[in-house]
MOPAC internal coordinates of N, CA, C and O (Angstrom, degrees):
PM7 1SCF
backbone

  N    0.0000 0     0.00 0     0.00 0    0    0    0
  C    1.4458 1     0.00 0     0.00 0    1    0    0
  C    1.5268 1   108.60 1     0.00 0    2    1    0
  O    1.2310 1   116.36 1   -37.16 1    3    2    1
  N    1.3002 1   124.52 1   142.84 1    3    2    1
  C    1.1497 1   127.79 1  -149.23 1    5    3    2
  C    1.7175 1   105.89 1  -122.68 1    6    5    3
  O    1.2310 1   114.18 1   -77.94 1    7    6    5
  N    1.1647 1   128.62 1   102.06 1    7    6    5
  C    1.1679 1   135.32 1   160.13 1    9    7    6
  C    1.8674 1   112.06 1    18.97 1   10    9    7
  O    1.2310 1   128.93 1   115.48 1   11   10    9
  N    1.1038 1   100.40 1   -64.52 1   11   10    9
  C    2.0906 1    99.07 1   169.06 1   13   11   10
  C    1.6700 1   111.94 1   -55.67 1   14   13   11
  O    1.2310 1   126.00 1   118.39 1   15   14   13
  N    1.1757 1   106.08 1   -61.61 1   15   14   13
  C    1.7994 1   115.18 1   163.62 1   17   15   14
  C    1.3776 1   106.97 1   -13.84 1   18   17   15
  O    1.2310 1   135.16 1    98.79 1   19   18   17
  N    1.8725 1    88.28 1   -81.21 1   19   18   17
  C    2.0121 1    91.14 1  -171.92 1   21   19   18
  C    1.5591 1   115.48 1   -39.71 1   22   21   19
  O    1.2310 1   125.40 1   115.60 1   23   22   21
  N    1.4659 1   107.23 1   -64.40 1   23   22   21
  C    1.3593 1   111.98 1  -169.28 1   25   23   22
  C    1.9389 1   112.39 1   -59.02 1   26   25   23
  O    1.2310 1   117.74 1   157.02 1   27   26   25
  N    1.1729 1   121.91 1   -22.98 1   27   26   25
  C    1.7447 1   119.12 1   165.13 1   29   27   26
  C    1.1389 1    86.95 1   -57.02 1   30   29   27
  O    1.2310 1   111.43 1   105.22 1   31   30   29
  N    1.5439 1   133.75 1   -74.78 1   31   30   29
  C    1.6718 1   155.12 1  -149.52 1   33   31   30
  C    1.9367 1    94.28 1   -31.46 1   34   33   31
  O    1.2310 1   139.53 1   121.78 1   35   34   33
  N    1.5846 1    79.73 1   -58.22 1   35   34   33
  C    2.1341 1    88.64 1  -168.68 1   37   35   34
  C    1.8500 1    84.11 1   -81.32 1   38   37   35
  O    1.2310 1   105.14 1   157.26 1   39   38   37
  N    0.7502 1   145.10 1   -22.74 1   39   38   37
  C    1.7832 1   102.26 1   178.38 1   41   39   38
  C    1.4470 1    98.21 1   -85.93 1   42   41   39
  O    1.2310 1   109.16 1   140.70 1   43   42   41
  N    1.1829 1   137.90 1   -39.30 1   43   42   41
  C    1.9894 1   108.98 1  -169.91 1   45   43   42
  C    1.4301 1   102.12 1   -76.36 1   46   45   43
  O    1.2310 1   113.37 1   176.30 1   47   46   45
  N    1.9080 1   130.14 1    -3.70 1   47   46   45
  C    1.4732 1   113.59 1   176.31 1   49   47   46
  C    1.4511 1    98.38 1   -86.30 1   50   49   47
  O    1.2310 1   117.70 1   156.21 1   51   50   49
  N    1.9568 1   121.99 1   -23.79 1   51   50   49
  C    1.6539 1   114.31 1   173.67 1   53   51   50
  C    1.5985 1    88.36 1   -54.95 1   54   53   51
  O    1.2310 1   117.39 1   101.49 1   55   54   53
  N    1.3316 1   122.57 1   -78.51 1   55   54   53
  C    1.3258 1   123.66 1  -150.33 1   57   55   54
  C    1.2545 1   109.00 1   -25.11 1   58   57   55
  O    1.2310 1   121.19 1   112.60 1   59   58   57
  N    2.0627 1   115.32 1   -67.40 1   59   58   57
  C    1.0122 1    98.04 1  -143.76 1   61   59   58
  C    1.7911 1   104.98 1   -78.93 1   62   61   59
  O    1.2310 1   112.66 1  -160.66 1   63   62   61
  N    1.1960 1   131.47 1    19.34 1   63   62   61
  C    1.7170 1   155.44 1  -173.16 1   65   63   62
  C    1.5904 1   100.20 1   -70.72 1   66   65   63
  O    1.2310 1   136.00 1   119.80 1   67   66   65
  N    2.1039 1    86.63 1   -60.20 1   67   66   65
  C    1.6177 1    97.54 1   173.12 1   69   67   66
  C    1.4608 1   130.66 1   -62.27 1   70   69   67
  O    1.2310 1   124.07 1   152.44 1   71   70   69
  N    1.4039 1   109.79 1   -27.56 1   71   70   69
  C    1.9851 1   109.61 1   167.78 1   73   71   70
  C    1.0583 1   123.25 1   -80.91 1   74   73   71
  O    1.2310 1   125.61 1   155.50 1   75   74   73
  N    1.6669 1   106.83 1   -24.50 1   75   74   73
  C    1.7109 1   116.57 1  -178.46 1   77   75   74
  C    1.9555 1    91.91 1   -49.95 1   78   77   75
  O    1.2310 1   131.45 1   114.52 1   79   78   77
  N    1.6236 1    95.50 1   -65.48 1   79   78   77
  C    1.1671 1   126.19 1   175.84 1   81   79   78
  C    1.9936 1   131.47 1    -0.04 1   82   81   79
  O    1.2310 1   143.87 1   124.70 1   83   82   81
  N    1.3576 1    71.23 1   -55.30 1   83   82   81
  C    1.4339 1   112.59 1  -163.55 1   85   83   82
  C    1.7597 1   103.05 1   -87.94 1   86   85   83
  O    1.2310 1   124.82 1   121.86 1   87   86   85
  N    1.5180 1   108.35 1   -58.14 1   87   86   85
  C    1.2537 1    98.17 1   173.14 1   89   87   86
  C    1.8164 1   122.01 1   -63.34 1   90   89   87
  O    1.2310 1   126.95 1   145.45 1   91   90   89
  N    1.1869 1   104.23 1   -34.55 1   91   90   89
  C    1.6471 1   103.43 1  -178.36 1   93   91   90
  C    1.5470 1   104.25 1   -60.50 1   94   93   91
  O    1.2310 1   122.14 1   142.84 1   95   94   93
  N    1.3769 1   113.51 1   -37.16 1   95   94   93
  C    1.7934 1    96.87 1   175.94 1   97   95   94
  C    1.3226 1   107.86 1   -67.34 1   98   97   95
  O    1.2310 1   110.50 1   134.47 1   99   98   97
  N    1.1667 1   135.45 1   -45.53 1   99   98   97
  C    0.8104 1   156.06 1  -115.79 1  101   99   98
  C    2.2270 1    93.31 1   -93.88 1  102  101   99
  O    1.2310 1   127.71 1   136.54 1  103  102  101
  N    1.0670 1   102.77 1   -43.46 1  103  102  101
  C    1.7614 1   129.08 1   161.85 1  105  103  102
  C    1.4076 1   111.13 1   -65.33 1  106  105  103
  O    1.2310 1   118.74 1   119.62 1  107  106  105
  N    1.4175 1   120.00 1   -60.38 1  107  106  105
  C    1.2751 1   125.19 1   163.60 1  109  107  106
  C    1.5258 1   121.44 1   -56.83 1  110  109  107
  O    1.2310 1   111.42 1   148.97 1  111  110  109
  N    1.2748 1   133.77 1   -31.03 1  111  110  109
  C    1.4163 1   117.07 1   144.29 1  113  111  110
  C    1.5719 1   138.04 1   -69.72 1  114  113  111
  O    1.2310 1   121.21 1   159.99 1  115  114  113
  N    1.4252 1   115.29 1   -20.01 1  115  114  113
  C    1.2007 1   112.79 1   174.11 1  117  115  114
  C    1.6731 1   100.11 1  -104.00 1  118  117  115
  O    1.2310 1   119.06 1  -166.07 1  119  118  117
  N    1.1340 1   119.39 1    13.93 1  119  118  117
  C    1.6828 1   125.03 1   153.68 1  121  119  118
  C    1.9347 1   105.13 1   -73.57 1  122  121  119
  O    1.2310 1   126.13 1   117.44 1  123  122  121
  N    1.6630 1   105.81 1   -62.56 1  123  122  121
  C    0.7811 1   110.40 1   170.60 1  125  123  122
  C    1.6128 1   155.44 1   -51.05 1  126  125  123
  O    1.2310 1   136.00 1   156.71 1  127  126  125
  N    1.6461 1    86.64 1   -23.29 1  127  126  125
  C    1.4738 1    97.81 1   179.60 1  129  127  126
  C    1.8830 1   110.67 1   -93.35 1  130  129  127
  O    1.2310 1   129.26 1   157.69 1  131  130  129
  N    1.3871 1    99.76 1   -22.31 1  131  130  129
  C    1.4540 1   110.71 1   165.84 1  133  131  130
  C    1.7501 1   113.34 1   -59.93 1  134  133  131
  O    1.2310 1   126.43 1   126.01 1  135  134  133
  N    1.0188 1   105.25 1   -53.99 1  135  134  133
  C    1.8290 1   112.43 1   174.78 1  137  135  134
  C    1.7016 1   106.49 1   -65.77 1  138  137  135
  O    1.2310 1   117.16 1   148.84 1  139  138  137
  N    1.2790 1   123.01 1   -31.16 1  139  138  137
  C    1.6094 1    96.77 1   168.86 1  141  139  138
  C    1.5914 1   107.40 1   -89.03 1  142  141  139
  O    1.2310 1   102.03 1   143.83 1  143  142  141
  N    1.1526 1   150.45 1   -36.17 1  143  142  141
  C    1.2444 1   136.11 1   151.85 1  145  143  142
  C    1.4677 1   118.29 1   -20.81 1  146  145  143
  O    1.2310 1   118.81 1   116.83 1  147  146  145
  N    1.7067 1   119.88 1   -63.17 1  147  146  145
  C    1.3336 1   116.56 1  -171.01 1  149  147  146
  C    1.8295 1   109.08 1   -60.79 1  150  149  147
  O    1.2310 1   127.07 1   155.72 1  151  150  149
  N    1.2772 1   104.00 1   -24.28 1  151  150  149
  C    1.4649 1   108.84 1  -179.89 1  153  151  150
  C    1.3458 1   118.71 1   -88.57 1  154  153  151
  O    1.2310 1   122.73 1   156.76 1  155  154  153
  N    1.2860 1   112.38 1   -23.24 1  155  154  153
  C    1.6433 1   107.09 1   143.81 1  157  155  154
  C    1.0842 1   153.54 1   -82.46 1  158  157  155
  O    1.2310 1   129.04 1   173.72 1  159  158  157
  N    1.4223 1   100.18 1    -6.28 1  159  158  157
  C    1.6713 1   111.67 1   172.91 1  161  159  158
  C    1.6617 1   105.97 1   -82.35 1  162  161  159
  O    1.2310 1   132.73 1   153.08 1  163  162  161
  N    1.5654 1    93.02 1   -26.92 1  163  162  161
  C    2.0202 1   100.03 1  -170.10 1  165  163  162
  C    1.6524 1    84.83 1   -77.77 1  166  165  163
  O    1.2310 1   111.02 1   149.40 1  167  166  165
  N    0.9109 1   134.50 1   -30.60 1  167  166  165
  C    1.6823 1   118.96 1  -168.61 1  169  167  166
  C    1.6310 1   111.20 1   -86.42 1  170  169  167
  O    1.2310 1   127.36 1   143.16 1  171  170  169
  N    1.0705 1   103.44 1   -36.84 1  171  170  169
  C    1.9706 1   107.86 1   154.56 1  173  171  170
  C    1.1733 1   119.28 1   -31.19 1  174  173  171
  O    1.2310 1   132.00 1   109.35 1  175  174  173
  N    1.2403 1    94.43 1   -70.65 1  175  174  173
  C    1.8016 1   132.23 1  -168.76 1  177  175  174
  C    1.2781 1    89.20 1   -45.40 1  178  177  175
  O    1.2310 1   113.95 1   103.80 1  179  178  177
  N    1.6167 1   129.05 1   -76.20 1  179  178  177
  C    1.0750 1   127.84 1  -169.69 1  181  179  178
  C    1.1078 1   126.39 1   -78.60 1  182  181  179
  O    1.2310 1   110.15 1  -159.24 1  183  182  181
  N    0.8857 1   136.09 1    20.76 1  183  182  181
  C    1.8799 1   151.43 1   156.72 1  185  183  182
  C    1.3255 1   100.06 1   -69.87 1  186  185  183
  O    1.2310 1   130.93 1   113.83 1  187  186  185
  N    1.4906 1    96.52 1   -66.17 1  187  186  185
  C    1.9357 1   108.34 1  -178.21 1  189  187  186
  C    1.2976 1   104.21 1   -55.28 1  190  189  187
  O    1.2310 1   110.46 1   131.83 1  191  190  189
  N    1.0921 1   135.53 1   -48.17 1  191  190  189
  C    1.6033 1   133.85 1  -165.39 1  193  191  190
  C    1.6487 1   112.27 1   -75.00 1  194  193  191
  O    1.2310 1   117.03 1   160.52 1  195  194  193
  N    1.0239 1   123.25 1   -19.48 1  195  194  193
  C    1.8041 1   150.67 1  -163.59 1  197  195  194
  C    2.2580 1    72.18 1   -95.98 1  198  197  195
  O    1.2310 1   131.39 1   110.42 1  199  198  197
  N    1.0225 1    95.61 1   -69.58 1  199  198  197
  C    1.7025 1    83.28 1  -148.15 1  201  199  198
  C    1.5481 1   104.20 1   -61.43 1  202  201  199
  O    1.2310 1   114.45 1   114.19 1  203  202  201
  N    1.2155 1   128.11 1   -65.81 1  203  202  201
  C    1.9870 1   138.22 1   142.33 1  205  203  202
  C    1.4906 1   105.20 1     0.49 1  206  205  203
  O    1.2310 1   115.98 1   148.53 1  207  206  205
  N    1.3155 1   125.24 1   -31.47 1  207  206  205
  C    1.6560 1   131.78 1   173.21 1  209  207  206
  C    1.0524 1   111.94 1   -73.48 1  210  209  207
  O    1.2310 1   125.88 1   108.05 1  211  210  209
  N    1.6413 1   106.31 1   -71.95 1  211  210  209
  C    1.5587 1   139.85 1   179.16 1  213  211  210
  C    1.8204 1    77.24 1   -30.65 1  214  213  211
  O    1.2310 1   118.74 1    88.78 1  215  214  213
  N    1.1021 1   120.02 1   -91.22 1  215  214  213
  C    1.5157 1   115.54 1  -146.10 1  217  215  214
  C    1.2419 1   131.44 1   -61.60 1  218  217  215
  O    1.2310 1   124.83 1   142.47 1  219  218  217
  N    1.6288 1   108.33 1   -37.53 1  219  218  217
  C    1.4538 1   121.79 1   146.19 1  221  219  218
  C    1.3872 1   142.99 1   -37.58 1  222  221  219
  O    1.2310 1   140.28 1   141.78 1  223  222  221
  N    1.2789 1    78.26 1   -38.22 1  223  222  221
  C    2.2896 1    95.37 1   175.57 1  225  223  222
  C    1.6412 1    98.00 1   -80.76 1  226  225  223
  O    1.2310 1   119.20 1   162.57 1  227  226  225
  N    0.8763 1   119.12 1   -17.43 1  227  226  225
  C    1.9465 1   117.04 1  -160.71 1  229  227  226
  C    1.8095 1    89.65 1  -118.09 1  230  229  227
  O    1.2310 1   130.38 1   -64.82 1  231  230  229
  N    1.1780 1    97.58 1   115.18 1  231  230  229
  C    1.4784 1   101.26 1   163.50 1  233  231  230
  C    1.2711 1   115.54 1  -112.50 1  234  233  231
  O    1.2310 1   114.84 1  -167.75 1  235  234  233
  N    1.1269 1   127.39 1    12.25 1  235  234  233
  C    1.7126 1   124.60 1   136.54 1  237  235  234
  C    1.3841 1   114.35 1   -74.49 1  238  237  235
  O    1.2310 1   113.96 1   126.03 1  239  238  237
  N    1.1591 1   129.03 1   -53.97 1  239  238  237
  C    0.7644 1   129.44 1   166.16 1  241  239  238
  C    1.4872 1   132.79 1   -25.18 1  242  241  239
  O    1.2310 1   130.61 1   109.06 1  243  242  241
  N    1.7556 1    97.13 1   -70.94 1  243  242  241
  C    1.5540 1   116.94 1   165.15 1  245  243  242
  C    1.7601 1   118.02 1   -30.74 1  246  245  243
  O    1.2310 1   130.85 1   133.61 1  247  246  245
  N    1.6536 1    96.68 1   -46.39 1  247  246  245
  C    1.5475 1    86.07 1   177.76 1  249  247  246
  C    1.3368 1   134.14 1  -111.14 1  250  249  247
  O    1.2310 1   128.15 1  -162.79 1  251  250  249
  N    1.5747 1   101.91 1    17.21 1  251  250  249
  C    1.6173 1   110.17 1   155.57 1  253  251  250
  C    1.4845 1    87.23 1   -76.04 1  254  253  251
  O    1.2310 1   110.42 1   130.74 1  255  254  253
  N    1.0955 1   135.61 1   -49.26 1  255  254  253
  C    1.5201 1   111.40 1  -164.67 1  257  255  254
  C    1.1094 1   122.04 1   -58.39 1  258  257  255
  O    1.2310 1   113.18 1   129.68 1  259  258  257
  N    1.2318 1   130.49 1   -50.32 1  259  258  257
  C    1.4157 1   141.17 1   132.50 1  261  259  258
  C    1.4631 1   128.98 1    22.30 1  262  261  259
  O    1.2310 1   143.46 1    98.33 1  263  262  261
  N    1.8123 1    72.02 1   -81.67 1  263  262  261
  C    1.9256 1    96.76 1  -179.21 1  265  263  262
  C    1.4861 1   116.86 1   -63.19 1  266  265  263
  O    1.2310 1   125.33 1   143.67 1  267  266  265
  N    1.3053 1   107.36 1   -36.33 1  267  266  265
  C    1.6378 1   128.73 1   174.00 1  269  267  266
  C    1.3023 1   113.12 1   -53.97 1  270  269  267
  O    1.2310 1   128.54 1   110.92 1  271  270  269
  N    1.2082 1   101.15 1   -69.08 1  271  270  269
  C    1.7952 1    95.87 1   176.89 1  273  271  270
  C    1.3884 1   117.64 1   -74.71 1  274  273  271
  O    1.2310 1   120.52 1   166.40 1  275  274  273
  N    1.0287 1   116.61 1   -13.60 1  275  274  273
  C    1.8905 1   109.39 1   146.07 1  277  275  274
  C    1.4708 1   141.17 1   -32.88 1  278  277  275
  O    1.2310 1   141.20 1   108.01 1  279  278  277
  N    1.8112 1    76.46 1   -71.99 1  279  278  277
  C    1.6689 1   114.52 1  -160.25 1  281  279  278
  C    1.3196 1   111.59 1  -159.26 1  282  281  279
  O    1.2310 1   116.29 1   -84.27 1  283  282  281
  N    1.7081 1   124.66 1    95.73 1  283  282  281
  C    1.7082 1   124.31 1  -147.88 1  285  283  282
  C    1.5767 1    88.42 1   -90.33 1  286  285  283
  O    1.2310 1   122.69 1   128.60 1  287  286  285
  N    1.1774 1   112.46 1   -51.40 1  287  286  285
  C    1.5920 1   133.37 1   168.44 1  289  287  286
  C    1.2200 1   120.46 1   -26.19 1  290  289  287
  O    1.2310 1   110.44 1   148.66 1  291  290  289
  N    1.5870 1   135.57 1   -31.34 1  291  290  289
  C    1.4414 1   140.08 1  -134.91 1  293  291  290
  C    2.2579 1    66.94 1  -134.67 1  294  293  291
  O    1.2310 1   103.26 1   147.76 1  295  294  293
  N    1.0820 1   148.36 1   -32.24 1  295  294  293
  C    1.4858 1   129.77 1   174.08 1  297  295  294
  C    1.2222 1   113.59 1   -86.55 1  298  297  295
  O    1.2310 1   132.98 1   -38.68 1  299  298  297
  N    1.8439 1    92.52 1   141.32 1  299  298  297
  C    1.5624 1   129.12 1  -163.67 1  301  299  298
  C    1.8897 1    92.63 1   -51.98 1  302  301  299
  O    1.2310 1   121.22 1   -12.57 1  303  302  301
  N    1.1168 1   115.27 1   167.43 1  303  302  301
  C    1.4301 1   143.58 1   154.43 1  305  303  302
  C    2.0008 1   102.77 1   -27.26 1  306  305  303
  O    1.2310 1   127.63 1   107.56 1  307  306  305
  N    1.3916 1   102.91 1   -72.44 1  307  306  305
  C    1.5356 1   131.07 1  -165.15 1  309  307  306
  C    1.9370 1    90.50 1   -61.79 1  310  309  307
  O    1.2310 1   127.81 1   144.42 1  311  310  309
  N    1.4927 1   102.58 1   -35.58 1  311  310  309
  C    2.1715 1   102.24 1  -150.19 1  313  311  310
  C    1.8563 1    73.31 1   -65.03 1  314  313  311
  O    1.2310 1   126.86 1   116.74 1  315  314  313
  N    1.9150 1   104.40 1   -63.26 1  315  314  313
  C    0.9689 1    91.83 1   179.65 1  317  315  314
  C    1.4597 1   161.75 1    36.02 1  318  317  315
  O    1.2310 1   127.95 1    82.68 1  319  318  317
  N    1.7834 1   102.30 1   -97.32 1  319  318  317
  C    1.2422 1   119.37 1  -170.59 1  321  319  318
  C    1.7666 1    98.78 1   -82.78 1  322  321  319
  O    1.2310 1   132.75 1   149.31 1  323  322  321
  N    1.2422 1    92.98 1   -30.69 1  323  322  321
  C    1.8401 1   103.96 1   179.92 1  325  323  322
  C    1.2190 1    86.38 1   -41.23 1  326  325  323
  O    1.2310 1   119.77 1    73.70 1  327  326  325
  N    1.4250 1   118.04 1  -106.30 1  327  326  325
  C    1.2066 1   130.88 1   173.77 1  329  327  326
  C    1.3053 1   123.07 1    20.07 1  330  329  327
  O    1.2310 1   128.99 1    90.21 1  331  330  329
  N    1.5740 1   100.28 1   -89.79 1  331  330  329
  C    1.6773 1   109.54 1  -167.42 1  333  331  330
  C    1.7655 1    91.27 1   -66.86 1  334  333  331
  O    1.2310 1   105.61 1   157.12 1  335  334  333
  N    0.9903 1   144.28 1   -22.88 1  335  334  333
  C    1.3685 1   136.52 1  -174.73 1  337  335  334
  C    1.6332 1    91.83 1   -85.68 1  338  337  335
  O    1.2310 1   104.48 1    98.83 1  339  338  337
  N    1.1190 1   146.25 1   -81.17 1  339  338  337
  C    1.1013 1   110.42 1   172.81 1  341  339  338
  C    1.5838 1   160.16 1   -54.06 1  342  341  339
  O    1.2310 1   124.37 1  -178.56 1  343  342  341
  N    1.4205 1   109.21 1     1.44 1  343  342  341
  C    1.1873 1   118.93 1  -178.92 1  345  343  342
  C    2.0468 1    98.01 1  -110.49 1  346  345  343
  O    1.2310 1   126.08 1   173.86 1  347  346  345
  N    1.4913 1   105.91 1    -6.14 1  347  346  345
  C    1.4038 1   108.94 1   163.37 1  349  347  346
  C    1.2306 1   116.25 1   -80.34 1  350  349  347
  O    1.2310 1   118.60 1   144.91 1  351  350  349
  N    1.3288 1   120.27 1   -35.09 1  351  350  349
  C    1.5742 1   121.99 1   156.67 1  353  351  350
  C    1.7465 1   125.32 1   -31.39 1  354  353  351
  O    1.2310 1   143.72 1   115.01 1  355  354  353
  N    0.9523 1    71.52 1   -64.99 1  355  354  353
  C    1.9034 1    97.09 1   176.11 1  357  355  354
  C    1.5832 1    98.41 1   -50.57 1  358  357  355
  O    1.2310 1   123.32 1   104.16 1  359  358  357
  N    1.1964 1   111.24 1   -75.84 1  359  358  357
  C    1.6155 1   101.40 1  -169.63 1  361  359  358
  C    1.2264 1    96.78 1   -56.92 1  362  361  359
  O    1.2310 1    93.39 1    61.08 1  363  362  361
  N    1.1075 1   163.34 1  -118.92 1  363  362  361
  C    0.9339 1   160.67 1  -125.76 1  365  363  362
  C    1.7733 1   109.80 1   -50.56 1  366  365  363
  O    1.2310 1   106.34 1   165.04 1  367  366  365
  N    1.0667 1   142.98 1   -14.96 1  367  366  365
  C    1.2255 1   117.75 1   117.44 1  369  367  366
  C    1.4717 1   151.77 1   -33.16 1  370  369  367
  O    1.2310 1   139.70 1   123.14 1  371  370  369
  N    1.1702 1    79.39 1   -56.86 1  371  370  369
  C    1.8949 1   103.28 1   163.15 1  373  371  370
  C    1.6731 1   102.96 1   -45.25 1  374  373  371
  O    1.2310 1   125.24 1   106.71 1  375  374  373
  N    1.1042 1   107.54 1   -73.29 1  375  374  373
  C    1.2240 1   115.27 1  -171.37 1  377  375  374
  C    1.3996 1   112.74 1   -52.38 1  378  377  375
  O    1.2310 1   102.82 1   129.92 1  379  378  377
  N    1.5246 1   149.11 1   -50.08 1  379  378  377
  C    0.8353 1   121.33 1   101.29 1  381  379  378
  C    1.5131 1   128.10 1    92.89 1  382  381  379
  O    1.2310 1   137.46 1    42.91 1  383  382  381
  N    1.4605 1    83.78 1  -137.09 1  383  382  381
  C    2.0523 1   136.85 1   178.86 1  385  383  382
  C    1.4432 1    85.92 1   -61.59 1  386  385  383
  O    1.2310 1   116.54 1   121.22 1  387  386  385
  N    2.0538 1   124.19 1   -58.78 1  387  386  385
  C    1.4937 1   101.04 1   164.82 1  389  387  386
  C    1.1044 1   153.26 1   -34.74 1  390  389  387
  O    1.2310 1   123.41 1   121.55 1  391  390  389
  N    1.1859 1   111.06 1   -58.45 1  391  390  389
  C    1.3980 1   133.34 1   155.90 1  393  391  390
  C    1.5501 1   112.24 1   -26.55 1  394  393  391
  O    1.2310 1   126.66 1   104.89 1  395  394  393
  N    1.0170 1   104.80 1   -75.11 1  395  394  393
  C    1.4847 1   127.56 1  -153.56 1  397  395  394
  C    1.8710 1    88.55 1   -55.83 1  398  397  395
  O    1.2310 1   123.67 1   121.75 1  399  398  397
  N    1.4740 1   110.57 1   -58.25 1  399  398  397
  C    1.4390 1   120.76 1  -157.77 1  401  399  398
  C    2.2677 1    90.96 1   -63.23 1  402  401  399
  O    1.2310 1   131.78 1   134.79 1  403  402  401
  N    1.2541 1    94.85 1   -45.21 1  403  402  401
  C    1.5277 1    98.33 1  -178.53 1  405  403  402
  C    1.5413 1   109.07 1   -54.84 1  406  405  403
  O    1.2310 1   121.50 1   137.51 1  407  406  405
  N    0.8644 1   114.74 1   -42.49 1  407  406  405
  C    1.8893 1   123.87 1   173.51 1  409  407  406
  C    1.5096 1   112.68 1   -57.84 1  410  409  407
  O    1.2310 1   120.36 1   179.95 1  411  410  409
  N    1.8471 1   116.91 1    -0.05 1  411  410  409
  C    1.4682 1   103.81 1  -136.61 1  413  411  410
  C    1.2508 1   137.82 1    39.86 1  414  413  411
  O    1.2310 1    98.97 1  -120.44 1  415  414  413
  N    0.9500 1   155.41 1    59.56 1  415  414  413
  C    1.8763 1   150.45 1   136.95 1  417  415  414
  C    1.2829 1   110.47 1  -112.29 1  418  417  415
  O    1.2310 1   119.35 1  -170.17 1  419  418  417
  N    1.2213 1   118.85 1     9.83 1  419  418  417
  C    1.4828 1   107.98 1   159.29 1  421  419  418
  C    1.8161 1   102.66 1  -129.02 1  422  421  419
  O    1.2310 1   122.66 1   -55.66 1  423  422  421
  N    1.3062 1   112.50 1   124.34 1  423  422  421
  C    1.2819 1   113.37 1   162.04 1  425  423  422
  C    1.3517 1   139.17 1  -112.54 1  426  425  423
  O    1.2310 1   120.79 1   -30.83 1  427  426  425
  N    1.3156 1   116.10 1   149.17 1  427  426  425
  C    1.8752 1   107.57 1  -148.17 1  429  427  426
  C    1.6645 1    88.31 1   -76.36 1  430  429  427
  O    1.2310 1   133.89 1   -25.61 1  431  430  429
  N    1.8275 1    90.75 1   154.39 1  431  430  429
  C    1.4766 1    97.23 1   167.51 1  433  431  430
  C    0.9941 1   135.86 1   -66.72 1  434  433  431
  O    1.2310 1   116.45 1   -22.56 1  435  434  433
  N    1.7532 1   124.35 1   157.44 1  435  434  433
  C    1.4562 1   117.16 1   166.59 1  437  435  434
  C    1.3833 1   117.83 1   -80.83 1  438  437  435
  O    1.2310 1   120.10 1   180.00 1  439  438  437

């Protein structure tokens, strides 16, 4: 084997080094992009589940909400700010879960 030989020999073993190469990132980013999705859907998830608490655990609360989406008009000054502070929560979750899904990392269910 002749000195030119070897050196072809070592560029298609660089080459094929470079596709090996290429595919292992290549796994490792779509490893990666799967794990920030799952970690954004769990941080969604739990926004919604944090606020669904928030209102559940508080039964004053529960029924300004109630009363609100009834009749916003018929709550005190104080039910009020409850209110729009809690149902501002919410949107801004909402808003959000948008985001996030608009960015792709959240994908709608089947």
């Amino acid at each position: 084997m002749s000195l030119n030989d070897l050196a072809n020999l070592g560029q298609v073993i660089g080459a094929l080094a470079v596709v090996i190469s290429l595919i292992y990132v290549v796994l490792q980013i779509r490893q990666n992009t799967n794990a920030v999705r799952s970690a954004t859907a769990q941080t969604v998830h739990e926004h919604f589940s944090n606020w669904y608490n928030l209102v559940a655990a508080d039964a004053e609360l529960a029924q300004i909400a109630a009363n609100g989406l009834r009749d916003y008009a018929s709550l005190s000054e104080p039910e009020k700010v409850r209110f729009v502070a809690t149902f501002m929560s919410f949107i801004s979750y909402s808003q959000n879960a948008f985001l996030k899904w608009r960015e792709g990392l959240l994908k709608p269910a089947l």
